[in-house]
N, CA, C and O atoms as a printed pandas DataFrame, in Angstrom:
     atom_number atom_name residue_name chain_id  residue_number  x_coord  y_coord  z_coord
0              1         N          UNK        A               1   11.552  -13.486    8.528
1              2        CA          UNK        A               1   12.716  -13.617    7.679
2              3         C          UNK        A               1   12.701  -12.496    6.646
3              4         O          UNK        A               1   11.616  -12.072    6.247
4              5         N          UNK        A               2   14.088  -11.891    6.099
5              6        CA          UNK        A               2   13.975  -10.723    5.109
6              7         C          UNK        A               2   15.218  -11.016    3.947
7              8         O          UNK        A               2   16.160  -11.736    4.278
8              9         N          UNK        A               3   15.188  -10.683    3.184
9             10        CA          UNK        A               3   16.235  -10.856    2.076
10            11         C          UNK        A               3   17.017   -9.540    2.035
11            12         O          UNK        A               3   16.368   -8.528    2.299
12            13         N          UNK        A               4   18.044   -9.432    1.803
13            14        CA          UNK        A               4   18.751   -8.131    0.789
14            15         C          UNK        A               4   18.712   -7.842   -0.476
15            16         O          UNK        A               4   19.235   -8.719   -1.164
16            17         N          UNK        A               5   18.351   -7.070   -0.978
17            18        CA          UNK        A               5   18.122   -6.944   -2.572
18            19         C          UNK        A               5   18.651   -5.347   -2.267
19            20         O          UNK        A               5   18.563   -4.457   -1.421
20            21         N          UNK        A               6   19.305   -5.674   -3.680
21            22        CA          UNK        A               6   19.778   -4.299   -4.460
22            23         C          UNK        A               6   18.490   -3.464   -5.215
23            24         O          UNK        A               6   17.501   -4.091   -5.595
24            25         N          UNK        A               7   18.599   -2.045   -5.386
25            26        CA          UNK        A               7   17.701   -1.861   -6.200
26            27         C          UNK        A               7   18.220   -0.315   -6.749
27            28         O          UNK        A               7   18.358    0.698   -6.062
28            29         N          UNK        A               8   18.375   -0.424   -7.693
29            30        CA          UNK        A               8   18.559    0.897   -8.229
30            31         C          UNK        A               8   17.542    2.201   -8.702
31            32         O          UNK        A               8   17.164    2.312   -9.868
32            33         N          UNK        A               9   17.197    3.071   -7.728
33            34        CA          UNK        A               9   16.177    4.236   -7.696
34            35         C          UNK        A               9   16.656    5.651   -8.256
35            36         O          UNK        A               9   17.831    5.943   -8.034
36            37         N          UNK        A              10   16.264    6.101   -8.607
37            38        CA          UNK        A              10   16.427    7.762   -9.412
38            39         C          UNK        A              10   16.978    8.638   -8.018
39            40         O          UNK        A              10   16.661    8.416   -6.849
40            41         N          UNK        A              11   17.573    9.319   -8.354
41            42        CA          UNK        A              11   17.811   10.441   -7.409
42            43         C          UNK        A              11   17.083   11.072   -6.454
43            44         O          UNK        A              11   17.338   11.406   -5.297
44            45         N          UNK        A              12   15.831   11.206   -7.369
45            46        CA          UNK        A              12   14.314   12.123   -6.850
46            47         C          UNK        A              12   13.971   10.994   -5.722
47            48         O          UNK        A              12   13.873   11.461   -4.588
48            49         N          UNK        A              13   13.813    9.871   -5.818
49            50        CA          UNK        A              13   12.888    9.084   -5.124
50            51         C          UNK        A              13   13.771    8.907   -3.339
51            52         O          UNK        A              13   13.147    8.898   -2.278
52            53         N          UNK        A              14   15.784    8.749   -3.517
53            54        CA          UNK        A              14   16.297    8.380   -2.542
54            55         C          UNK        A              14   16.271   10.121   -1.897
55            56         O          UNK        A              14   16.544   10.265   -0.705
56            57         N          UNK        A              15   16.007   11.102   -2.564
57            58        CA          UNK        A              15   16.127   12.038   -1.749
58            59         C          UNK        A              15   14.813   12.063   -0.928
59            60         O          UNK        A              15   14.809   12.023    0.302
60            61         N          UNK        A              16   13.302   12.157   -1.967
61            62        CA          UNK        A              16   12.565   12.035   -0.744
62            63         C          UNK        A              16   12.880   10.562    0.457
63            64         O          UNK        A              16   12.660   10.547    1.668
64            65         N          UNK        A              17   13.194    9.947   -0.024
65            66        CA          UNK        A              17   13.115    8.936    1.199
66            67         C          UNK        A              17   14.205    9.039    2.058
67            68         O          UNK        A              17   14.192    8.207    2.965
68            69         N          UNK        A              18   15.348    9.977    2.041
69            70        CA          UNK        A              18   15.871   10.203    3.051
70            71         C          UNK        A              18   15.298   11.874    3.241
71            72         O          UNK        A              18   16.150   12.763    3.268
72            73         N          UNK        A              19   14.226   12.134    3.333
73            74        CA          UNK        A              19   13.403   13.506    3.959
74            75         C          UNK        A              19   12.662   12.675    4.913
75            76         O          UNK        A              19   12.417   12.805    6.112
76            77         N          UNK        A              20   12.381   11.802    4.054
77            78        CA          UNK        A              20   11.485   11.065    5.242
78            79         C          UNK        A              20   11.652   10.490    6.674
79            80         O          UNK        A              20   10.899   10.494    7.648
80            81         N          UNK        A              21   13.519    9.745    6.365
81            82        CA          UNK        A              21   14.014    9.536    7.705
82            83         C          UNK        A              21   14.434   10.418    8.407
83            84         O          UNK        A              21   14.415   10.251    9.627
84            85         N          UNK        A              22   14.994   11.747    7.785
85            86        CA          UNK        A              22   15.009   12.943    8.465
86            87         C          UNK        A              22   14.059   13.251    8.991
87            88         O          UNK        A              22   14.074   13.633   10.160
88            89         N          UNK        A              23   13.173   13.185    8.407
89            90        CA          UNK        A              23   11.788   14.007    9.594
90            91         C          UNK        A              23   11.162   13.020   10.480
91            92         O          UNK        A              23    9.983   13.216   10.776
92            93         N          UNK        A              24   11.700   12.102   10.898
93            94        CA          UNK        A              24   11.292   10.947   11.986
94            95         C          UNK        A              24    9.993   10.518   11.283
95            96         O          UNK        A              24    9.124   10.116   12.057
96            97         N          UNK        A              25    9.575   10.521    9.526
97            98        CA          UNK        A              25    8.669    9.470    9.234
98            99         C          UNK        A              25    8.725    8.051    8.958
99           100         O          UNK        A              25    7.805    7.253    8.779
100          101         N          UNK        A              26   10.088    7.873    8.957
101          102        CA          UNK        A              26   10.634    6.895    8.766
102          103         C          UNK        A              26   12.074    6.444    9.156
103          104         O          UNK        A              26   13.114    7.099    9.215
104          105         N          UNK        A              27   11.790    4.961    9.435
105          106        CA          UNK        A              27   12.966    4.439   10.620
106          107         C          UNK        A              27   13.900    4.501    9.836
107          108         O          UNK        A              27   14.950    5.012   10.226
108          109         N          UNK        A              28   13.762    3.896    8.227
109          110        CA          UNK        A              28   15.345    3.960    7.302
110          111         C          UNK        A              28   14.578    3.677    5.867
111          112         O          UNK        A              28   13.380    3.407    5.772
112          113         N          UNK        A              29   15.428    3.784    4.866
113          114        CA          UNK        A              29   15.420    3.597    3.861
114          115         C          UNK        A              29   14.372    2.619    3.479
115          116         O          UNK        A              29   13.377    2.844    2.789
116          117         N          UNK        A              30   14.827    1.221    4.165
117          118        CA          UNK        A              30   14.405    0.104    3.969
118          119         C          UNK        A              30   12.828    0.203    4.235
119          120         O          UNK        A              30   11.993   -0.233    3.442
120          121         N          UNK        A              31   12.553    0.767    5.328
121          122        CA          UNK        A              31   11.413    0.668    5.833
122          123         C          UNK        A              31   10.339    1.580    4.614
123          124         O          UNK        A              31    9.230    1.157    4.290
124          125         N          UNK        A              32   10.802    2.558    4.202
125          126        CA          UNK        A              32    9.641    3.387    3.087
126          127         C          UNK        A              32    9.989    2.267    1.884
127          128         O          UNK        A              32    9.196    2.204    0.945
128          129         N          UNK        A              33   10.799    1.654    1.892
129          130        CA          UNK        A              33   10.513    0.490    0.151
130          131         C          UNK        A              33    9.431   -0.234    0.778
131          132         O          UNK        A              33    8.327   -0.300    0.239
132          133         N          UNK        A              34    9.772   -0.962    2.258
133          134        CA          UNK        A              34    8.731   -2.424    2.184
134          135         C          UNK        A              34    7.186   -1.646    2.478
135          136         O          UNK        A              34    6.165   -2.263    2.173
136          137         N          UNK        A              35    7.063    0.155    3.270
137          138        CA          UNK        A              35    6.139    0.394    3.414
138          139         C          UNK        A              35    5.322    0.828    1.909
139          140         O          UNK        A              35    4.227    0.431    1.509
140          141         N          UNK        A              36    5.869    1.370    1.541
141          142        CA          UNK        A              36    5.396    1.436   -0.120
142          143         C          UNK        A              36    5.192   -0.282   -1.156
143          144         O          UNK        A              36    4.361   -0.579   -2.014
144          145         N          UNK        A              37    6.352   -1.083   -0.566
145          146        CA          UNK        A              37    5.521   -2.156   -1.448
146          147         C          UNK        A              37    4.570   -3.150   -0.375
147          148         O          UNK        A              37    4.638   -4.333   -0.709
148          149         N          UNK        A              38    3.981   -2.980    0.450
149          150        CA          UNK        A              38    2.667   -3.018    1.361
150          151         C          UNK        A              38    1.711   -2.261    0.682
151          152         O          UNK        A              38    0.532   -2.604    0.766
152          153         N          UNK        A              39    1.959   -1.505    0.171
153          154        CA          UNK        A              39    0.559   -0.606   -0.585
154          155         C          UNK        A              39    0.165   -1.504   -2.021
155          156         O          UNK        A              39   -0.964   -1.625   -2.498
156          157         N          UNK        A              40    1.280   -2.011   -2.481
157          158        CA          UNK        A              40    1.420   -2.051   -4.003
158          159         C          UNK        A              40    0.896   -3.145   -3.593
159          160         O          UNK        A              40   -0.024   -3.588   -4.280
160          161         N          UNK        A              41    1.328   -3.944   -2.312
161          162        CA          UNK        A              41    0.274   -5.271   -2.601
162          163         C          UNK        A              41   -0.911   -5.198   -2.250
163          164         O          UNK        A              41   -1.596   -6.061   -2.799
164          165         N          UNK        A              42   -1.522   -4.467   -1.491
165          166        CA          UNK        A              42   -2.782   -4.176   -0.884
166          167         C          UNK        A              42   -3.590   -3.916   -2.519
167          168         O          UNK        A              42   -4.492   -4.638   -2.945
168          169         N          UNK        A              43   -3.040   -2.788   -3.210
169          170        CA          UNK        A              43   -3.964   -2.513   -3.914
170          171         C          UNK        A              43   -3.876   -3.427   -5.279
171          172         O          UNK        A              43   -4.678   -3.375   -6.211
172          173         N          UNK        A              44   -2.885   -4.156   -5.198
173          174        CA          UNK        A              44   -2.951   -4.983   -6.681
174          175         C          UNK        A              44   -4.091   -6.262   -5.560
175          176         O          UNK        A              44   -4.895   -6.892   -6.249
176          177         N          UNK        A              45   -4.117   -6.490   -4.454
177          178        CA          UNK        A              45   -5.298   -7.327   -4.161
178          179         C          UNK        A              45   -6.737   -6.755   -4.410
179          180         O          UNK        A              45   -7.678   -7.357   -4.927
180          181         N          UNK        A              46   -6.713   -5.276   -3.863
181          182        CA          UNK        A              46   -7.748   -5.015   -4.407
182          183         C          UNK        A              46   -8.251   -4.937   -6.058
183          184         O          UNK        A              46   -9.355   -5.456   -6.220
184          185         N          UNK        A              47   -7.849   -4.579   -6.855
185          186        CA          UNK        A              47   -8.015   -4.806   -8.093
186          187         C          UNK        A              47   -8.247   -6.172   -8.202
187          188         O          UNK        A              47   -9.377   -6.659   -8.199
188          189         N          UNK        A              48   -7.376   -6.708   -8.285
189          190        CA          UNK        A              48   -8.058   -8.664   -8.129
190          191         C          UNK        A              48   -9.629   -9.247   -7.639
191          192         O          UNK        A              48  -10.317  -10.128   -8.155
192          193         N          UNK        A              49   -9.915   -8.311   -6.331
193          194        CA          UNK        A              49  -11.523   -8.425   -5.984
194          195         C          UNK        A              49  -12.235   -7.742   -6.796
195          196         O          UNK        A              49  -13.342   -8.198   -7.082
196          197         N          UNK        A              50  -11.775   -6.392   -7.424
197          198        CA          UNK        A              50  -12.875   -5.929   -8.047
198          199         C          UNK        A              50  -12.650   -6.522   -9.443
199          200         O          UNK        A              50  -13.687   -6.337  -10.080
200          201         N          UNK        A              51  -11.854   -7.075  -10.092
201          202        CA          UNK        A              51  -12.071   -7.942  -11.135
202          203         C          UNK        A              51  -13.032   -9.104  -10.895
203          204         O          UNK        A              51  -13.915   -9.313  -11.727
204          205         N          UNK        A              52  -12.931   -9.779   -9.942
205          206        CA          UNK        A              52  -13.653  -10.774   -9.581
206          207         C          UNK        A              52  -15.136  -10.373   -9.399
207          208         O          UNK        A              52  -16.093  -11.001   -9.851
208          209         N          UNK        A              53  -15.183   -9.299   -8.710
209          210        CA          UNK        A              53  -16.490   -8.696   -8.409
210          211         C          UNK        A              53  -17.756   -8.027   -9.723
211          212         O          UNK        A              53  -18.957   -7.808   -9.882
212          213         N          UNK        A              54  -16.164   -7.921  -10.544
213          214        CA          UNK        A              54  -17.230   -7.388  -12.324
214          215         C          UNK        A              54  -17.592   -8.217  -13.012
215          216         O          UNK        A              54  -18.618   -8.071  -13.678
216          217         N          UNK        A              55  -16.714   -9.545  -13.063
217          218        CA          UNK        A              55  -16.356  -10.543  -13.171
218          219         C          UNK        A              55  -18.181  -11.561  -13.005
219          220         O          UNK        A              55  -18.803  -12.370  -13.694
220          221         N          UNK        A              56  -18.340  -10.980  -11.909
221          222        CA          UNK        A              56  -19.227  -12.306  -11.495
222          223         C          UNK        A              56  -20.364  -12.031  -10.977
223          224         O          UNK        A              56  -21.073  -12.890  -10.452
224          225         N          UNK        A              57  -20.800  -10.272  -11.101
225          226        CA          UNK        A              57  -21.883   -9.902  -10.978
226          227         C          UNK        A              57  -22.343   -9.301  -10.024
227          228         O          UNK        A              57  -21.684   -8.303   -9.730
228          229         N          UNK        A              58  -23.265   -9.504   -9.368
229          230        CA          UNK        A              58  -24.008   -8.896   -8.135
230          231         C          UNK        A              58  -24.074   -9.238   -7.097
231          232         O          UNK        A              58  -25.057   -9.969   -6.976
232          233         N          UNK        A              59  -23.402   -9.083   -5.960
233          234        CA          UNK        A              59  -23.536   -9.739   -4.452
234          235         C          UNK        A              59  -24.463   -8.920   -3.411
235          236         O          UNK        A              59  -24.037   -8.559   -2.314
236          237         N          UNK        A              60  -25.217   -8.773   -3.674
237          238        CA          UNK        A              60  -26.264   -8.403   -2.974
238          239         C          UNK        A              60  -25.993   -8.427   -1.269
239          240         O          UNK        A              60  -26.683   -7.659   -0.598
240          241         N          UNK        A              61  -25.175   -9.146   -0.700
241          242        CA          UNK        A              61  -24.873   -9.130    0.515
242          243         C          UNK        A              61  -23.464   -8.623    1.042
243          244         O          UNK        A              61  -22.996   -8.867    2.154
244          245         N          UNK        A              62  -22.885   -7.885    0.050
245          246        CA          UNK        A              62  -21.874   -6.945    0.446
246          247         C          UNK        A              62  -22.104   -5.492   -0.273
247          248         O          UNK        A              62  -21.234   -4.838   -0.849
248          249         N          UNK        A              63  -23.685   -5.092   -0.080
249          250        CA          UNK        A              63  -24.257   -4.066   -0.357
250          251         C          UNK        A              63  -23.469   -3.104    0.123
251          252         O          UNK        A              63  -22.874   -2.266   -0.556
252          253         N          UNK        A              64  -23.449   -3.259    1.785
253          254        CA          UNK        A              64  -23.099   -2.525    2.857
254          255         C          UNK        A              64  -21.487   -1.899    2.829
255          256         O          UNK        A              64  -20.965   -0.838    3.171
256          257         N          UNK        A              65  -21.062   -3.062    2.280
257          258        CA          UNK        A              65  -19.631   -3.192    2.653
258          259         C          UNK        A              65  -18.600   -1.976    2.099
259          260         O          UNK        A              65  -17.766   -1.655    2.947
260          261         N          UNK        A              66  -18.529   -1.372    1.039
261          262        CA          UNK        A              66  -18.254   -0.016    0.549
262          263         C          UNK        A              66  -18.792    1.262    1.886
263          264         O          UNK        A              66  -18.137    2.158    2.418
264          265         N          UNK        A              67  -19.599    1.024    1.991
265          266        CA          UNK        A              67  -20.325    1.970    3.251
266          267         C          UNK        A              67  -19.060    1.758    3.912
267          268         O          UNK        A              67  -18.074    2.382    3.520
268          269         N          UNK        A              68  -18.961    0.726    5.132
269          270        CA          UNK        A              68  -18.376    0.676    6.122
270          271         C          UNK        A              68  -16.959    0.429    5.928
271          272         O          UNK        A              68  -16.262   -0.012    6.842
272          273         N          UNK        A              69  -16.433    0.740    4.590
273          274        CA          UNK        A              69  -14.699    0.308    4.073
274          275         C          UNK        A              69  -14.092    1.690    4.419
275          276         O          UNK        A              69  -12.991    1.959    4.900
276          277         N          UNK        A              70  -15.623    2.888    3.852
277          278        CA          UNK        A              70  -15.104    4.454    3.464
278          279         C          UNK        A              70  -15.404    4.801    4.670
279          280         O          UNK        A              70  -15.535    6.021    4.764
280          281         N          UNK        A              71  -15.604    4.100    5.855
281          282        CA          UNK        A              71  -15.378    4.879    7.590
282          283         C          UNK        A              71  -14.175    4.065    7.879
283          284         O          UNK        A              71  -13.538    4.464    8.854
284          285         N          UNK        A              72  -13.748    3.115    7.326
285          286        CA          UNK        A              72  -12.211    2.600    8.467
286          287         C          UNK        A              72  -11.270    3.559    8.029
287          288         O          UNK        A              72  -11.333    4.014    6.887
288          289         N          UNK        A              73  -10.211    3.981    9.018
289          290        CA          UNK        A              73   -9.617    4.073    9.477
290          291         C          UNK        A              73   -8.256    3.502    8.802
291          292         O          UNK        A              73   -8.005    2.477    9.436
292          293         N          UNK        A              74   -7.444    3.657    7.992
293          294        CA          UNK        A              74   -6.238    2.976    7.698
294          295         C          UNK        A              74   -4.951    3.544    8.070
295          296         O          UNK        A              74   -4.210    3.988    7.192
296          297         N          UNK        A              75   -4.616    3.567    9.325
297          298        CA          UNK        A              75   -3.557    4.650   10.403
298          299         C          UNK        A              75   -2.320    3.948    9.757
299          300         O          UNK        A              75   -1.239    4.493    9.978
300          301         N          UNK        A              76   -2.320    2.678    8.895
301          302        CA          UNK        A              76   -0.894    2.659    8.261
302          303         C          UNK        A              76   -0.219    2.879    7.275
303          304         O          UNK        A              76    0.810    2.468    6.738
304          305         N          UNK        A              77   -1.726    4.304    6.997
305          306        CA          UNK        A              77   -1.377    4.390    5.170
306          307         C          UNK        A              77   -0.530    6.006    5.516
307          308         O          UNK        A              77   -0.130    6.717    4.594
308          309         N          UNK        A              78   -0.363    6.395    7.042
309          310        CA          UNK        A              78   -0.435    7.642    7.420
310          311         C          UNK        A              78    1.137    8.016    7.196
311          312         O          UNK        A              78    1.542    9.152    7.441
């Protein structure tokens, strides 16, 4: 399910985002808002873990886990 919302953007921002559908990076308009606010939620989650994570100290068993975050691969940030 999707809503319609209005949103009023600066000049600068609708021109790059119609460069973007021009250059086949993007299907439409719509698609660089929800792909850009996919980021905004990704990283306001992350901030939330690392609050939690300063928050509450030492986890000793996600030593690793920074290691193996900075080899994935995120082909949808591309």
């Amino acid at each position: 399910m999707s809503k319609q919302i209005t949103v009023r953007l600066p000049d600068e921002l609708v021109d790059f985002m119609d460069q973007l559908v021009g250059d086949n990076k993007a299907a439409s308009r719509a698609s660089v808002v929800a792909r850009a606010m996919e980021r905004e939620r990704r990283r306001e989650l992350a901030a939330r873990d690392l609050a939690i994570l300063t928050d509450h100290g030492d986890y000793p068993d996600l030593d690793g886990l920074a290691d193996a975050a900075a080899g994935t691969v995120l082909s949808d940030l591309d």
